[in-house]
C-alpha positions in Angstrom: 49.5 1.5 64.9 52.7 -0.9 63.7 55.7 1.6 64.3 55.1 5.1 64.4 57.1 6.7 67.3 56.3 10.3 68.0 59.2 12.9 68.8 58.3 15.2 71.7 59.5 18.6 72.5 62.3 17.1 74.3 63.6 15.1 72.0 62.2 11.9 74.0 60.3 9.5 72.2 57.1 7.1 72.9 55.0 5.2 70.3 52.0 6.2 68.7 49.0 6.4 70.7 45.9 7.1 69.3 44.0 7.4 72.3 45.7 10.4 73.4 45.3 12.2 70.2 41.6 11.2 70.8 41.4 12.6 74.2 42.9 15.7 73.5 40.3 16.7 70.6 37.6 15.3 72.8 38.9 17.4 75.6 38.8 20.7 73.6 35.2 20.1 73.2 34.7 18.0 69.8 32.0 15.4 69.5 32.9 11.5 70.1 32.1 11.4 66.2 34.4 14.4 65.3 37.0 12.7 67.6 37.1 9.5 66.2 36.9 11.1 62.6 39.5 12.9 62.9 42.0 11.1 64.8 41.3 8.4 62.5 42.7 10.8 59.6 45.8 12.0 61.5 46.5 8.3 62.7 46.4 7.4 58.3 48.6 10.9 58.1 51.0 10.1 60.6 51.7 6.6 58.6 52.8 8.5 55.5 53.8 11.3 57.6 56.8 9.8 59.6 60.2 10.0 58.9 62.1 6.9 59.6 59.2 6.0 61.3 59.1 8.8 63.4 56.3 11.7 63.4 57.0 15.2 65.5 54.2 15.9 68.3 54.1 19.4 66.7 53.6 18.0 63.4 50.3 16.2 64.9 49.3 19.2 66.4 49.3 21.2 63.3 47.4 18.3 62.0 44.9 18.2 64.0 43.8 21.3 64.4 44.1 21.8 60.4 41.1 19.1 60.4 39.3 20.3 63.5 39.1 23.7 62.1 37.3 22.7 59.6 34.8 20.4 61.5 34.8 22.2 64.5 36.1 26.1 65.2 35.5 26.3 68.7 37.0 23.2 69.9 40.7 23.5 67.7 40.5 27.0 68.9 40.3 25.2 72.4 42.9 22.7 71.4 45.4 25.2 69.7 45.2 27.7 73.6 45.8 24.0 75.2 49.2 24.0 77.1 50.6 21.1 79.4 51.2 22.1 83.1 
């Protein structure tokens, strides 16, 4: 994805990278299919989303677990209880 930076909790920034958003859903239990649907989406979202080309990690959180709610209960439940060590 041409651009997109995401803003950490830190205030540190890295680019875009989709295949983290991806594990993370598929780690919370989602299917491959509900993984790729969704990150798809919040990757689109994240486009629009970004302010001067920069989108908040907690903004992609929210995101994603607004769409794996609906898709899958269990696993954004899983994802939302989620914290780094």
């Amino acid at each position: 994805m041409g651009g997109i930076k995401v803003e950490k909790k830190d205030g540190t920034t890295e680019d875009f990278d989709r295949s983290k958003v991806k594990n993370g859903i598929l780690n919370s239990g989602a299917s491959e299919d509900q993984a790729e649907n969704i990150t798809g989406q919040v990757e689109a979202w994240a486009a629009t989303a970004a302010t001067n080309g920069i989108v908040k990690a907690a903004d992609i959180k929210s995101k994603v677990l607004e769409l794996l709610g609906g898709m899958n209960p269990t696993a954004a439940s899983t994802f939302e209880n989620y914290q780094k060590s």
